[in-house]
GUSETI-348586 format. One record per residue (C-alpha): residue number from 1; residue in one letter; x, y, z. Coordinates in Angstrom, 1 decimal, m for minus. Layout:
N
+-----+------+--------+--------+--------+
!  nr ! rest !   east !  north !     up !
+-----+------+--------+--------+--------+
! NUM !    A !      X !      Y !      Z !
...
+-----+------+--------+--------+--------+
This chain:
303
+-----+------+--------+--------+--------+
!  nr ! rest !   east !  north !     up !
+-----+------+--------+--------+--------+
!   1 !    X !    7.0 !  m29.4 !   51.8 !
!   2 !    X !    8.6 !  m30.7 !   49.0 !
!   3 !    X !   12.4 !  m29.7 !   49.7 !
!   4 !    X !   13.7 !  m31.2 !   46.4 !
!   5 !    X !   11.3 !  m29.6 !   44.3 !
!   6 !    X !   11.7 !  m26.4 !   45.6 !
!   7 !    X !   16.0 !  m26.2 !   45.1 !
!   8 !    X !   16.1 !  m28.0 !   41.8 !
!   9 !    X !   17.7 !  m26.0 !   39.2 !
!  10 !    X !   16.8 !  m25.8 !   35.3 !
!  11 !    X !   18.8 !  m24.5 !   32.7 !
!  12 !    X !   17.1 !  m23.2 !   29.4 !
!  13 !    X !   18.9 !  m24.3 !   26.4 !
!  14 !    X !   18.8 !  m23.1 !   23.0 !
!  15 !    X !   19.0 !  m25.2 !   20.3 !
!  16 !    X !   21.1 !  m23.1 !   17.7 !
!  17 !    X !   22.4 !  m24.7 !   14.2 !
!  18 !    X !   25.8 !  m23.3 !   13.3 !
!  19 !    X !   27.4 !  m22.9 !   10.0 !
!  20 !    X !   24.0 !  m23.1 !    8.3 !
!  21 !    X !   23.9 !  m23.1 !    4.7 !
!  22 !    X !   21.3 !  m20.8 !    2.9 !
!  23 !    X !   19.8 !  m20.5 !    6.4 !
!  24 !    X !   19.1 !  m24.4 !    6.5 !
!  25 !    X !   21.3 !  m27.6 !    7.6 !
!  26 !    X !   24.0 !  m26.7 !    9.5 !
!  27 !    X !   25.2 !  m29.0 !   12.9 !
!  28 !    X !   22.5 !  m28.2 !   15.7 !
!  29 !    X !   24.7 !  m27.2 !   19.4 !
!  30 !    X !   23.4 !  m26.3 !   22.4 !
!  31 !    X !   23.7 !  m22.9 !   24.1 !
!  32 !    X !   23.7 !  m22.1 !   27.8 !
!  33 !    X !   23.5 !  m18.3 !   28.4 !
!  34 !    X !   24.3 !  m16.5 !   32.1 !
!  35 !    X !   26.0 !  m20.0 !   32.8 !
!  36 !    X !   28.0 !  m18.4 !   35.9 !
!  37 !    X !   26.5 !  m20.7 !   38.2 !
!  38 !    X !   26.9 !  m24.2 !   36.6 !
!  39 !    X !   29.7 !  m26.4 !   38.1 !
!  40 !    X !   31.5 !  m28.7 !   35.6 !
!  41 !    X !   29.8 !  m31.3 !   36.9 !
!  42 !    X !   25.7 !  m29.1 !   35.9 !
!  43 !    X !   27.6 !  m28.6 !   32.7 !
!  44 !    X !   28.3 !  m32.0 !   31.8 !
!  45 !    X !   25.0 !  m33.5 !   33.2 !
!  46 !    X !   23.2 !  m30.7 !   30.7 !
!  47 !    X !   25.5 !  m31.7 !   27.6 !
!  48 !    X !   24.8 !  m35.4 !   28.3 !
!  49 !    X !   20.8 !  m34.6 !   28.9 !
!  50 !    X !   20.6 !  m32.6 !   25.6 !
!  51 !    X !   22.9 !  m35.3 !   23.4 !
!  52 !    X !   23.8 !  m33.0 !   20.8 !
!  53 !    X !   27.4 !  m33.3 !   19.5 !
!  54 !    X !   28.8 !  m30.2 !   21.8 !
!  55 !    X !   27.0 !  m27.8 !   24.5 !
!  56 !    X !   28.4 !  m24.3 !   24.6 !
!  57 !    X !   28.0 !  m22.6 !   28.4 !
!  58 !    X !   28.9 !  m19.1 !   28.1 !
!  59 !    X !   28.9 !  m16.9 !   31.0 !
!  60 !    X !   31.2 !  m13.8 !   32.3 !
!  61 !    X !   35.1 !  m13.2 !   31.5 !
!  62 !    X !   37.4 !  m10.8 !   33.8 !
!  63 !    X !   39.7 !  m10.8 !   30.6 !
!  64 !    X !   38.1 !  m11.5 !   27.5 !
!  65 !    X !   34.0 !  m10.6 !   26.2 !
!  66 !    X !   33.3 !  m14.0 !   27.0 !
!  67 !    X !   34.7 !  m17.0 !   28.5 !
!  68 !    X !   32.9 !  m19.9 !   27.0 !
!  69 !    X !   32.9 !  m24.2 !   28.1 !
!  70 !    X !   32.4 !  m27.0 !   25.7 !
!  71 !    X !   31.1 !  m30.0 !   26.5 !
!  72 !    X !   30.1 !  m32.9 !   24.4 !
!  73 !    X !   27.8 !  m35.7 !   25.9 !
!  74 !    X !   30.7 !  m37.7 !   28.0 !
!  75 !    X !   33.7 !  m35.2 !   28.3 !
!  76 !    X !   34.9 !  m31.2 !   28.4 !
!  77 !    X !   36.3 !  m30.2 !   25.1 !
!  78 !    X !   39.2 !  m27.4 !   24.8 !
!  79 !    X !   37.3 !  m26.0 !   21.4 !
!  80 !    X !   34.4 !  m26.2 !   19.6 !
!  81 !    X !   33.7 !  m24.7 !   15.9 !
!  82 !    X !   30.1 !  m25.2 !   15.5 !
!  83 !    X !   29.2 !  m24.1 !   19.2 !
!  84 !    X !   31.4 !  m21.1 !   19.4 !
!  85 !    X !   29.9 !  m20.0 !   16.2 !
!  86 !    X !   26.3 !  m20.6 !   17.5 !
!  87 !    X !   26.4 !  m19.2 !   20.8 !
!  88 !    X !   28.1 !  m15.3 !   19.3 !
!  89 !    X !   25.8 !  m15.6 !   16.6 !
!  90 !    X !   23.0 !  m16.1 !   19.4 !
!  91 !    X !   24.2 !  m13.1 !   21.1 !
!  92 !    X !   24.6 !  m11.3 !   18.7 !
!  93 !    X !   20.8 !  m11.7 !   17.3 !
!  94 !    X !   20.0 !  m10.7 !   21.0 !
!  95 !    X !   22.1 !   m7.7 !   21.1 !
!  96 !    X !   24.6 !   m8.4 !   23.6 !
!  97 !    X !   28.0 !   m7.6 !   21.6 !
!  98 !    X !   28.4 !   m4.0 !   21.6 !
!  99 !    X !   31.2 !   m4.3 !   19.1 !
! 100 !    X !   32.2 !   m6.9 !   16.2 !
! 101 !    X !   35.7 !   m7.6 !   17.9 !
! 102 !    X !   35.6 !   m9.5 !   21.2 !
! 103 !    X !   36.9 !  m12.8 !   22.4 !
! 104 !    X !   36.3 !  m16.1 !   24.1 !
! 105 !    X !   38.1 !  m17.7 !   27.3 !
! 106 !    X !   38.6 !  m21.1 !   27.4 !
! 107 !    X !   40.4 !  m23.7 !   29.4 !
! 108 !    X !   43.0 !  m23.7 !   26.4 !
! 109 !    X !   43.7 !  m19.7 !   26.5 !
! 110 !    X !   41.8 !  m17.4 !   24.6 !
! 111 !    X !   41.1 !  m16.8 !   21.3 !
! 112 !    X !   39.6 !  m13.7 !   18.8 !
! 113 !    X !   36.0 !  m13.4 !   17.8 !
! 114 !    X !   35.0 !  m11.4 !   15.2 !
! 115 !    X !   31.1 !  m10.7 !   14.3 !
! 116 !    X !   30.1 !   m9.3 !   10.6 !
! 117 !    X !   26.5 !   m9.2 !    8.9 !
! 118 !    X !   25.4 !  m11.2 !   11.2 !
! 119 !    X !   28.4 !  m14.3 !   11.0 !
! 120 !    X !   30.8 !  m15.3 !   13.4 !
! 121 !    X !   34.3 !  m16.2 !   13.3 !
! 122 !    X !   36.6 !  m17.4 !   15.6 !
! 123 !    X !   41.0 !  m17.5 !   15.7 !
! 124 !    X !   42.7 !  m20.9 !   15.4 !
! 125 !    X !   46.4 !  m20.8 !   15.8 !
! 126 !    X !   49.5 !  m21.3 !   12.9 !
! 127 !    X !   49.2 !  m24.7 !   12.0 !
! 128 !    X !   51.2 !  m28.0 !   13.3 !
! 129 !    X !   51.9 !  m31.0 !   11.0 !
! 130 !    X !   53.4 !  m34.8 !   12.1 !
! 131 !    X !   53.1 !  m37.1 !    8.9 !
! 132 !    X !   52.4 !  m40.6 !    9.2 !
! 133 !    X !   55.7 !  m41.6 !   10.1 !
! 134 !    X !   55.7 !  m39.5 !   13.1 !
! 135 !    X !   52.6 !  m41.5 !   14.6 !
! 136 !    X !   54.3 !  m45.0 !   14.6 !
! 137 !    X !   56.0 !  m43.8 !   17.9 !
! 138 !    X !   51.9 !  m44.2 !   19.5 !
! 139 !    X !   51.7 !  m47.4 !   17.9 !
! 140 !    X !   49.8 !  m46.0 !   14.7 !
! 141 !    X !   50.4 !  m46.9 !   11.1 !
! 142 !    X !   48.9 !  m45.3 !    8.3 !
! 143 !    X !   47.4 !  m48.8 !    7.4 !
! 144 !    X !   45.6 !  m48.6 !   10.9 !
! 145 !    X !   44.2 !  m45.3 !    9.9 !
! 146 !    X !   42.8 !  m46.3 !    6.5 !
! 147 !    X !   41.5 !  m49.3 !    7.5 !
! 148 !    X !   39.7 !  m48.1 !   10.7 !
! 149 !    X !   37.8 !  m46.0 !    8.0 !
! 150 !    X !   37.3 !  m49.4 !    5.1 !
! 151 !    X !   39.5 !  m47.5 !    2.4 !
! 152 !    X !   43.2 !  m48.3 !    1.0 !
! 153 !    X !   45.6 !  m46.2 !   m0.5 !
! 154 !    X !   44.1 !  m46.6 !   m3.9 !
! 155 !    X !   41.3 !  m44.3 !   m2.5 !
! 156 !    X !   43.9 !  m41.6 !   m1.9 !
! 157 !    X !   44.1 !  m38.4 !   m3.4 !
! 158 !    X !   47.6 !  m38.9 !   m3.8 !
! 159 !    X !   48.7 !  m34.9 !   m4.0 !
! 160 !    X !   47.6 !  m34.7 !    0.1 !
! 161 !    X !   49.1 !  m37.4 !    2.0 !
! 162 !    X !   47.1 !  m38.4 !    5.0 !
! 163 !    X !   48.4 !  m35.7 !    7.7 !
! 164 !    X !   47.8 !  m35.0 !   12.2 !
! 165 !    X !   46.8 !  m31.4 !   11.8 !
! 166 !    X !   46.8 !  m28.9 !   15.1 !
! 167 !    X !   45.7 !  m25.6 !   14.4 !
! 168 !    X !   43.7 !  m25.7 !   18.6 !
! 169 !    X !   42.7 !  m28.6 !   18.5 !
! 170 !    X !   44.2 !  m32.2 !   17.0 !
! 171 !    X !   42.5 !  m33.9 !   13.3 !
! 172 !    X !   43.5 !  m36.8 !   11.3 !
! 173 !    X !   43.0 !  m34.9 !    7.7 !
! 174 !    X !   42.6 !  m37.3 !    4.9 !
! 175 !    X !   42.3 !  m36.6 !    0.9 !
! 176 !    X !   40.5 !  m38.8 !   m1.4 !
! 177 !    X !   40.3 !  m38.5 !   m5.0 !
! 178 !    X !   36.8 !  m38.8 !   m5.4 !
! 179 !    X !   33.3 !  m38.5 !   m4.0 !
! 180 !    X !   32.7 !  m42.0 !   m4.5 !
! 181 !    X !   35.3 !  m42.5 !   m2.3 !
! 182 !    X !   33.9 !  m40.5 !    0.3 !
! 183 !    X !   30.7 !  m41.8 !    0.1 !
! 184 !    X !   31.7 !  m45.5 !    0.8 !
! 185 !    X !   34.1 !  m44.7 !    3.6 !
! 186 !    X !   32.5 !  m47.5 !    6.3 !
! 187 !    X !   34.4 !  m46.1 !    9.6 !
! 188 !    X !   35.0 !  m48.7 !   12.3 !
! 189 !    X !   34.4 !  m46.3 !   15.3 !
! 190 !    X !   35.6 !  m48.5 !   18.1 !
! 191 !    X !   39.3 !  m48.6 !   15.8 !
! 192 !    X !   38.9 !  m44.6 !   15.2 !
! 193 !    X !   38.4 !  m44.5 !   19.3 !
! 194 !    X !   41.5 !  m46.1 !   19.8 !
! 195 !    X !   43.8 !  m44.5 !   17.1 !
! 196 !    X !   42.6 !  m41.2 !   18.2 !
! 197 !    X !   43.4 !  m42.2 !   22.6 !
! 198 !    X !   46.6 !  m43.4 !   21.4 !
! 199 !    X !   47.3 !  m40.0 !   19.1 !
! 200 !    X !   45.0 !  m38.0 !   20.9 !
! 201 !    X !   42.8 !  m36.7 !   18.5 !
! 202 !    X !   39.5 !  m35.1 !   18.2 !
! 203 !    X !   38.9 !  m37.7 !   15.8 !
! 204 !    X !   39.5 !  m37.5 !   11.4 !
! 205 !    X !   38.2 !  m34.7 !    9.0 !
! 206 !    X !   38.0 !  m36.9 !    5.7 !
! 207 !    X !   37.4 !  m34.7 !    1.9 !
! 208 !    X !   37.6 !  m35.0 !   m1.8 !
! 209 !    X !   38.2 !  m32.2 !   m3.9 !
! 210 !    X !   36.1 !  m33.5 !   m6.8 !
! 211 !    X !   34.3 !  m31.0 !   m8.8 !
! 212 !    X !   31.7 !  m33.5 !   m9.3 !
! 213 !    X !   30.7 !  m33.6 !   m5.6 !
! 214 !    X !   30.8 !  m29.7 !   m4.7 !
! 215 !    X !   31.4 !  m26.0 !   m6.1 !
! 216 !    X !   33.2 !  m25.4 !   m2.9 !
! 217 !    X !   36.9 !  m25.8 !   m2.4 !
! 218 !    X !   36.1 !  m29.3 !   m0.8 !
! 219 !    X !   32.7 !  m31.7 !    0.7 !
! 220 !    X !   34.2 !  m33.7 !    4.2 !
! 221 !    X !   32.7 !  m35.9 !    6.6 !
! 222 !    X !   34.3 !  m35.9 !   10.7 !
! 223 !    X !   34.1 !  m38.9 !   12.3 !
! 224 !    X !   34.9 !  m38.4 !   16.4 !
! 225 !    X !   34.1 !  m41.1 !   18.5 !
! 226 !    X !   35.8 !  m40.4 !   21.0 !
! 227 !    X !   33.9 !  m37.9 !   21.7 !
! 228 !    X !   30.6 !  m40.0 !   21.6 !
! 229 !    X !   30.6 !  m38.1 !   18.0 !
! 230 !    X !   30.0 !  m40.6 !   15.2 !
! 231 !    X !   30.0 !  m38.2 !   12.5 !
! 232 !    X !   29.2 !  m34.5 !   12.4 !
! 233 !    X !   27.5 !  m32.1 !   10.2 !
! 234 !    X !   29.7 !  m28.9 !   10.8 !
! 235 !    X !   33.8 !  m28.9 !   12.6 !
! 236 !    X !   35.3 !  m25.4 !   12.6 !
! 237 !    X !   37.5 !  m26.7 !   14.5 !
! 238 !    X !   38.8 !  m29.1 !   11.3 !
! 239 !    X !   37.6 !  m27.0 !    8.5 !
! 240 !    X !   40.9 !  m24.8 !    9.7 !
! 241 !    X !   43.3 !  m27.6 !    9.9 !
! 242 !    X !   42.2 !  m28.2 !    6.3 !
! 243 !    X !   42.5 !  m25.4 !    4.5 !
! 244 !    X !   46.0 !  m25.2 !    6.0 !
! 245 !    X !   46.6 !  m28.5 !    4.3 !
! 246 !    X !   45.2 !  m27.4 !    0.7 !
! 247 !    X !   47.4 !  m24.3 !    1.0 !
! 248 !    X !   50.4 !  m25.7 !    2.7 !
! 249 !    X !   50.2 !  m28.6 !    0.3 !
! 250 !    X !   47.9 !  m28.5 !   m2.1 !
! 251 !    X !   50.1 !  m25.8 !   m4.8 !
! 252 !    X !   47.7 !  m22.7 !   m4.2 !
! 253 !    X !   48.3 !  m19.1 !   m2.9 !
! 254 !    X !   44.8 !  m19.3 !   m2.1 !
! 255 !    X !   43.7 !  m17.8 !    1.1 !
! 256 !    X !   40.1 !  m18.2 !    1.7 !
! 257 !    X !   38.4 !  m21.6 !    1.4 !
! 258 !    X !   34.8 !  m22.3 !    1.4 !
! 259 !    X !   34.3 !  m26.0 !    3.0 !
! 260 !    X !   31.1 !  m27.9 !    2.7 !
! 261 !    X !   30.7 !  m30.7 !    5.4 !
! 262 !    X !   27.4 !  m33.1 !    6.5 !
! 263 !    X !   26.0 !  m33.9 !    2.9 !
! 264 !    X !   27.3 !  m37.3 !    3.1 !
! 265 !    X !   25.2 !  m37.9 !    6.5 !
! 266 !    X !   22.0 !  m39.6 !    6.4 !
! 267 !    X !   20.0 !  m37.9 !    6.4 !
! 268 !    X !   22.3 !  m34.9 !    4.8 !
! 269 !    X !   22.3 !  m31.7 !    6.8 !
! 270 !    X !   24.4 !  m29.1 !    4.6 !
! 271 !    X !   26.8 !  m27.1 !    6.1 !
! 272 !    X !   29.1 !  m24.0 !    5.0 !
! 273 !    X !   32.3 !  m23.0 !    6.9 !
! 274 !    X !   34.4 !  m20.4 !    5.4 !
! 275 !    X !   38.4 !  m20.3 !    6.2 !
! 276 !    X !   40.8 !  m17.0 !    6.2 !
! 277 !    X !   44.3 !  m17.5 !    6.3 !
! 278 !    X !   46.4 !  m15.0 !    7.6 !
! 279 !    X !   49.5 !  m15.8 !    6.2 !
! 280 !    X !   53.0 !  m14.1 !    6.1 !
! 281 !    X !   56.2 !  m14.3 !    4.3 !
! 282 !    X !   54.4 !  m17.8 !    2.7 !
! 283 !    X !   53.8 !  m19.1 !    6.4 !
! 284 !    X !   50.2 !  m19.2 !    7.6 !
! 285 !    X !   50.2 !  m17.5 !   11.1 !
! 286 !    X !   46.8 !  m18.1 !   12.3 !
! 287 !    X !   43.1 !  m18.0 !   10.8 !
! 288 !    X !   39.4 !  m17.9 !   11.2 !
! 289 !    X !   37.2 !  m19.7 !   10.7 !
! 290 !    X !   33.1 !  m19.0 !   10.8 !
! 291 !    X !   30.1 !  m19.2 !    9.4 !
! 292 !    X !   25.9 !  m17.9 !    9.8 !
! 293 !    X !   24.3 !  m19.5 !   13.0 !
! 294 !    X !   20.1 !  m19.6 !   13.3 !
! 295 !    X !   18.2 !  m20.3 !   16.9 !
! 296 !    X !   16.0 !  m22.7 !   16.1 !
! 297 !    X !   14.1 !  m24.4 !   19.1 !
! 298 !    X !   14.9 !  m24.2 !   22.9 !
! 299 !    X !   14.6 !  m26.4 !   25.7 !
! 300 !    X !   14.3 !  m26.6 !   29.7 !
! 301 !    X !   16.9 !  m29.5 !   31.3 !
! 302 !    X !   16.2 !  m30.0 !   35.2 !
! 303 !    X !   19.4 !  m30.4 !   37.3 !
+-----+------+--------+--------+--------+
């Protein structure tokens, strides 16, 4: 008898694409229903196995609708934009949220979900600023910073100063003024790695504003190698930091942003994440952030 055979474990994963765009694009995560009985260590092996950016495991909550773990290929992640949207979108195609309000547990507290036609969005906290002269303490200059991504300060858009952003989770934001600009950005990932150790980051969430480039309120590209990300199509998880910063700094009582992210990538995959600010007495106090998921593939990982 074949003992080994007999006790190994797989783990179906669906392959769902969050913040789609027109139904197409979007950044592809993996999503582990009924993960109850995964240890950290299954999870990890399954994120590493299926290589996309960030694995969502959701599985049963005594306190919230869901309690949901994000991994991405080498390490656990507190948050994740495109995953969390994925996965309720997924459950919500299969029927399994009786009502649009519900939640998530995660390792970093919880946080509100809220479905509608079919979209899911997800609570980020009041956001946290430290300007550049605030990282020199870690050994971080804003010359390290622009350099680790092959631009200078003439590539600036010089009404957003390059900014650490916390809204969950921590982001490098950084305005240019243009889209060509953004589309010569040449990041140095093993220089991005170690700004974002020493400042602990997720990694940088990089736009322009040009009209030229988008009809939305801004086109980015995230580069995260820390997280064995190079660059993604779709980061809730930065689209929120940044539409605190075109508020907070940008001269706009706007409250809802629509940010485009992944048509810079080769090959582009368009993404769409929408922003709401819930702001009060001028302060933002929280947001969500979401977008339409769509299941696209699944596939069987042996443990």
């Amino acid at each position: 008898m074949n003992t080994q055979a007999n006790t190994a474990k797989e783990v179906t994963v669906e392959i769902v694409h969050g913040f789609v765009d027109g139904g197409t694009g979007g950044n592809p995560a993996g999503v582990v229903l009924d993960a109850d009985d995964l240890s950290e260590r299954d999870m990890q092996t399954v994120a590493a196995r299926v290589g996309l950016s960030e694995t969502a495991f959701v599985s049963r909550s005594e306190t919230e609708g869901f309690k949901l773990d994000f991994f991405t290929p080498n390490r656990r992640i507190a948050h994740c934009g495109h995953a969390t949207i994925a996965a309720f979108s997924h459950l919500d195609a299969l029927g399994r949220i009786p009502k649009p309000d519900t939640s998530k547990e995660t390792v970093d507290g919880p946080r509100r979900i809220l479905v509608k036609d079919g979209a899911a969005y997800m609570e980020q906290l009041a956001p946290r600023y430290w300007g550049a002269q605030e990282w020199i303490e870690k050994g971080v200059k804003l010359d390290d910073v622009l350099c680790s991504l092959g631009i200078d300060n003439a590539d600036l858009d010089q009404r957003f100063a390059p900014v650490l952003v916390n809204t969950g989770n921590s982001f490098i934001v950084v305005g240019l003024s243009d889209a060509a600009g953004l589309a010569k950005v040449r990041p140095d990932f093993a220089k991005i790695k170690q700004i974002s150790e020493q400042l602990d980051l997720i990694g940088y969430y990089v736009f322009t504003k040009d009209p030229s480039a988008t009809s939305r309120d801004a086109t980015t590209r995230m580069f995260a190698p820390r997280y064995a990300i190079d660059e993604e199509a779709a980061t809730g998880m930065a689209a929120g930091p940044l539409a605190c910063v075109l508020h907070d700094f940008g001269g706009t009582s706007q409250r809802s942003f629509e940010i485009e992210q992944g048509v810079f990538m080769k090959p582009a995959s368009p993404s769409l994440i929408k922003v709401d600010l819930d702001i009060e007495n001028g302060a933002i106090t929280g947001l969500m952030a979401g977008g339409y998921g769509k299941a696209m593939t699944s596939a069987r990982i042996a443990l």
